[in-house]
C-alpha positions as CSV (number, residue, x, y, z in Angstrom):
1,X,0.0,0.0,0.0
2,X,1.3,3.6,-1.0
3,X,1.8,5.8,2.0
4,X,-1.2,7.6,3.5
5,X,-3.7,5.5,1.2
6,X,-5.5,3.9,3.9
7,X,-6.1,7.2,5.4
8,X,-7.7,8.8,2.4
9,X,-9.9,5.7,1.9
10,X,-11.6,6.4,4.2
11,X,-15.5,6.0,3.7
12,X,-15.2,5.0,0.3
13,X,-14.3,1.5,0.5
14,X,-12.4,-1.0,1.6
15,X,-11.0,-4.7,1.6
16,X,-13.3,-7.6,1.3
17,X,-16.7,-5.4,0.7
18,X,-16.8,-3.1,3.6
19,X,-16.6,0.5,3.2
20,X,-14.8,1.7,6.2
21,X,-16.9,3.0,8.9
22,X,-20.3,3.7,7.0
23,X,-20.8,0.4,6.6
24,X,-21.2,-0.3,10.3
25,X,-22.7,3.5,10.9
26,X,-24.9,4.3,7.9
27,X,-25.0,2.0,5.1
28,X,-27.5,-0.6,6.7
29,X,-29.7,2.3,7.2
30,X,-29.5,3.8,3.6
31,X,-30.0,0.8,2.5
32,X,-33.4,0.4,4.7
33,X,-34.8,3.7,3.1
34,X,-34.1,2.5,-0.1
35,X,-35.5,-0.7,0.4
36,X,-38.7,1.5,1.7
37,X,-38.5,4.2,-1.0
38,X,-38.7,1.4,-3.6
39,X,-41.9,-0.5,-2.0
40,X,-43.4,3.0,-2.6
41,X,-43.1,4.3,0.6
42,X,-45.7,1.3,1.7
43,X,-43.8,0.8,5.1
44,X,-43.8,3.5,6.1
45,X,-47.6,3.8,5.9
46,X,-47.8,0.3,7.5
47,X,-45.6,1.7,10.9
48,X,-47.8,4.8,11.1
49,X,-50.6,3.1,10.5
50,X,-49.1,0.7,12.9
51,X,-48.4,3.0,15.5
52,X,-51.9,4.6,15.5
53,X,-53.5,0.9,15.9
54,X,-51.3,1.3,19.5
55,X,-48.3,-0.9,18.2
56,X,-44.3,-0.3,17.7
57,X,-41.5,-1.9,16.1
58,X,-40.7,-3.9,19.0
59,X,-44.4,-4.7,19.9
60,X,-48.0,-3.4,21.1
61,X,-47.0,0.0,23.3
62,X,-48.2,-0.5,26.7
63,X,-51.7,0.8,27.4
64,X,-52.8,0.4,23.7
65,X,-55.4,-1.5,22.9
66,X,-52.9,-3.6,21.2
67,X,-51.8,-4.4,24.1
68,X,-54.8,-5.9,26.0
69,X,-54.8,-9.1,23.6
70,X,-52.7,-12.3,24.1
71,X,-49.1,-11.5,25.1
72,X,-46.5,-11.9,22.4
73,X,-44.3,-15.0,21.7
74,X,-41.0,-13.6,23.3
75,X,-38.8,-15.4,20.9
76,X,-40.5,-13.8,18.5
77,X,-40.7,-10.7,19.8
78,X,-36.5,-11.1,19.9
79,X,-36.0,-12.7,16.6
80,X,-37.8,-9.3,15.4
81,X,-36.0,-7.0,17.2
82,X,-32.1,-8.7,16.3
83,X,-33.7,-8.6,12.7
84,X,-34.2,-5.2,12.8
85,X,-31.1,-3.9,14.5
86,X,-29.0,-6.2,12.0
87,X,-30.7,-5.0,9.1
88,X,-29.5,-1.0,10.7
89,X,-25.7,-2.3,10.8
90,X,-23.8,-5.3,12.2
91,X,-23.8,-5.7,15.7
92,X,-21.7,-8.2,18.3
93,X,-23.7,-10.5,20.1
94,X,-23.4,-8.5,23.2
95,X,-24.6,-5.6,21.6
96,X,-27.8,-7.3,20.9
97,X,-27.8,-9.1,24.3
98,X,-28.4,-5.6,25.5
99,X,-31.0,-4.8,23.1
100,X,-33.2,-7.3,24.7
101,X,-32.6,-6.4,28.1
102,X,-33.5,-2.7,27.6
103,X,-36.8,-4.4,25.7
104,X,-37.0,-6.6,28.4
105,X,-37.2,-10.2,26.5
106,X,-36.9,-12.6,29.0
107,X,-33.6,-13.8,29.7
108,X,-34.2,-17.5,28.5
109,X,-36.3,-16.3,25.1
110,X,-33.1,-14.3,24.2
111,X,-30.8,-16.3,25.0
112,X,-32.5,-18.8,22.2
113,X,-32.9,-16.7,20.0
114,X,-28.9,-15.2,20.2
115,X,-27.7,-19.1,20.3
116,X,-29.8,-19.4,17.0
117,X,-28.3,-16.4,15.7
118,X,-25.0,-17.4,16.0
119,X,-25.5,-20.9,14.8
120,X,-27.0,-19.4,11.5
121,X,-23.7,-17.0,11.3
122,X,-25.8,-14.1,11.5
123,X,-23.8,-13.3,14.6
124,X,-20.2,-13.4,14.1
125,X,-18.3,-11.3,17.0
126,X,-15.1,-12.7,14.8
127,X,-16.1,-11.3,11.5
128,X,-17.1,-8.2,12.9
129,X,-13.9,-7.8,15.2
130,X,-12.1,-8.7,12.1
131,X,-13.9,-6.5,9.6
132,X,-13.9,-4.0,12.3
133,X,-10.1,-3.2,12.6
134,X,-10.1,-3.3,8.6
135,X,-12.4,-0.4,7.9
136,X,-11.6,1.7,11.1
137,X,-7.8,1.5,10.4
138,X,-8.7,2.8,6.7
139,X,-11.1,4.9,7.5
140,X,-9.7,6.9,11.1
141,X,-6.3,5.6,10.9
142,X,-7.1,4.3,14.5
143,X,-4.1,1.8,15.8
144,X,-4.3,-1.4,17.6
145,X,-4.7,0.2,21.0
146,X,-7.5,2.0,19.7
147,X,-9.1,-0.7,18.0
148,X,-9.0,-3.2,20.9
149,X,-10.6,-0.6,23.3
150,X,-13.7,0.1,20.8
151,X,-13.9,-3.8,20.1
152,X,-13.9,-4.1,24.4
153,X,-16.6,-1.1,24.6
154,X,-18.6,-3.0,22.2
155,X,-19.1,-6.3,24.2
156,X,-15.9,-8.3,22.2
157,X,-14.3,-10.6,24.2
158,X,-10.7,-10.4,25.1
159,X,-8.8,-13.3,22.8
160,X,-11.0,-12.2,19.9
161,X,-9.8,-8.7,20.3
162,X,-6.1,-9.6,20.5
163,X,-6.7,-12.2,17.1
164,X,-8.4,-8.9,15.2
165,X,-5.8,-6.7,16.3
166,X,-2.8,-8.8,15.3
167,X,-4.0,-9.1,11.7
168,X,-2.5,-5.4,11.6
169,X,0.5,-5.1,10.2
170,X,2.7,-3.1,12.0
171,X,4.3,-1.9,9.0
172,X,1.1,-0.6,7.9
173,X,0.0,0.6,10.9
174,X,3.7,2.9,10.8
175,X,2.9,4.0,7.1
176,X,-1.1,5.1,8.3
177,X,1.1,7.5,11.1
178,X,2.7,8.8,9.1
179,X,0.3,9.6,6.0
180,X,-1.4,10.8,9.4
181,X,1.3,13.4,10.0
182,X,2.0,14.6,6.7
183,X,-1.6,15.6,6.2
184,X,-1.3,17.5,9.4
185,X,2.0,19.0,9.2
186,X,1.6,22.2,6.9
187,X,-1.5,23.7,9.7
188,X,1.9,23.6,12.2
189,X,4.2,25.4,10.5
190,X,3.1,28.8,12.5
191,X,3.7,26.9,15.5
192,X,7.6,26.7,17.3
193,X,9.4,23.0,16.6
194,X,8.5,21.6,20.4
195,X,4.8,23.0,20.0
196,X,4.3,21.2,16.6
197,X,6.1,18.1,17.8
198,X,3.6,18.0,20.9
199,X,0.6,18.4,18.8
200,X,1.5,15.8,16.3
201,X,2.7,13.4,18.7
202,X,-0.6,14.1,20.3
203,X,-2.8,13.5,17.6
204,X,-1.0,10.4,16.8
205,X,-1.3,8.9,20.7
206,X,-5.5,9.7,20.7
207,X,-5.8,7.3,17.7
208,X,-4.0,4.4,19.7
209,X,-0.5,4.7,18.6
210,X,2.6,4.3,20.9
211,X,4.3,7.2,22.5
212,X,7.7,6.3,21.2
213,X,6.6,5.4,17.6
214,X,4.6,8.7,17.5
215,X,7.8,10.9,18.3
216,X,9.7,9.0,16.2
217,X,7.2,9.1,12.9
218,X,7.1,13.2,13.9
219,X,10.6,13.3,13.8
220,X,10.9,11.7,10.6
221,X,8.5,14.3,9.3
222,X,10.7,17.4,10.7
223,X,13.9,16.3,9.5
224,X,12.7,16.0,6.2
225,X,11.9,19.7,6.0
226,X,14.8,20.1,7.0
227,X,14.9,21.1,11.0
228,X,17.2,20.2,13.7
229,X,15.1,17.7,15.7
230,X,17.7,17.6,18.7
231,X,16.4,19.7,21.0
232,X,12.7,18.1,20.4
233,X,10.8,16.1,22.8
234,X,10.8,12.3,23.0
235,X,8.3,11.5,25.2
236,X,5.1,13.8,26.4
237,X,5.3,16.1,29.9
């Protein structure tokens, strides 16, 4: 990969079919208003209509008159809601654990209904911890700290994190820092050498890279215009 490509990627695709991070933020839902723009706009009328008759996406709303019929099978009620929230954007397992809890589906109904999920591969905390690290490395030029601490947040567990994070190659991951700093390094050039190493050392270390492999890519950068980098900082303080 030529240096800084995977930073300017960003968005507009990447390896194996996703497209960096719209694909997990936005594409499933453009892809839901086409889908309802194509019927006509006939689902949309069906959820207002819907609503109005005292029911939401997740079920009858309490107090409805919906709601004073038989209760609702609750695997069902989850199947409908994972469906739903998959269809938005991929989501790990935990994710949609969570889901159901706020819904309140009973513990043993969702748990069903998650196994099932995952048996059918339509929950695949691997493939999204892998596709993950893929499109938010092109598209934020985030580093393996930073990926393993977003995979965490999102429910991930621990050895599937480190396995997704150390299909990164660290010589790509040195190349993204520095396409990183050379797109920053020209809004610096008002600033005094320490104050511009600090800030690009800085941006570096809040997308997940190293201390010492941020002052050295800086460094890099410097000396290549041309300035005496001795008297620089090495480490932050």
């Amino acid at each position: 990969m030529r240096q800084g490509e995977g930073v300017r990627s960003g968005g507009a695709g990447g390896p194996d079919g996703y497209a960096g991070d719209d694909f997990f933020e936005a594409g499933g839902r453009r892809s839901a208003r086409a889908s309802d723009e194509r019927r006509g706009g006939g689902a949309r009328r069906d959820r207002r209509q819907g609503r109005r008759r005292g029911w939401s996406p997740d079920g009858p709303q309490e107090g409805s008159a919906a709601s004073q019929g038989p209760d609702a099978d609750p695997e069902a009620v989850a199947r409908a809601i994972c469906l739903r929230l998959l269809t938005m954007a991929p989501k790990t397992r935990a994710q949609l654990a969570e889901a159901l809890r706020k819904r309140e589906v009973p513990e043993e109904a969702a748990q069903a209904v998650l196994e099932r999920f995952s048996e059918v591969g339509l929950i695949d905390d691997e493939a999204f911890a892998a596709a993950w690290v893929i499109s938010r490395h092109i598209g934020r030029g985030l580093a393996r700290r930073a990926l393993a601490q977003e995979l965490r947040h999102r429910g991930v567990e621990e050895e599937t994190v480190k396995e997704a994070v150390a299909r990164l190659d660290p010589d790509q991951e040195v190349e993204t820092a520095r396409a990183l700093v050379a797109r920053k390094l020209a809004a610096t050039r008002g600033a005094d050498p320490k104050t511009r190493t600090r800030r690009l050392a800085g941006m570096l270390a809040r997308k997940g890279y190293s201390p010492g492999l941020a002052f050295r890519v800086v460094r890099e950068a410097l000396e290549a215009e041309g300035m005496d980098t001795d008297d620089l900082p090495g480490e932050f303080g």
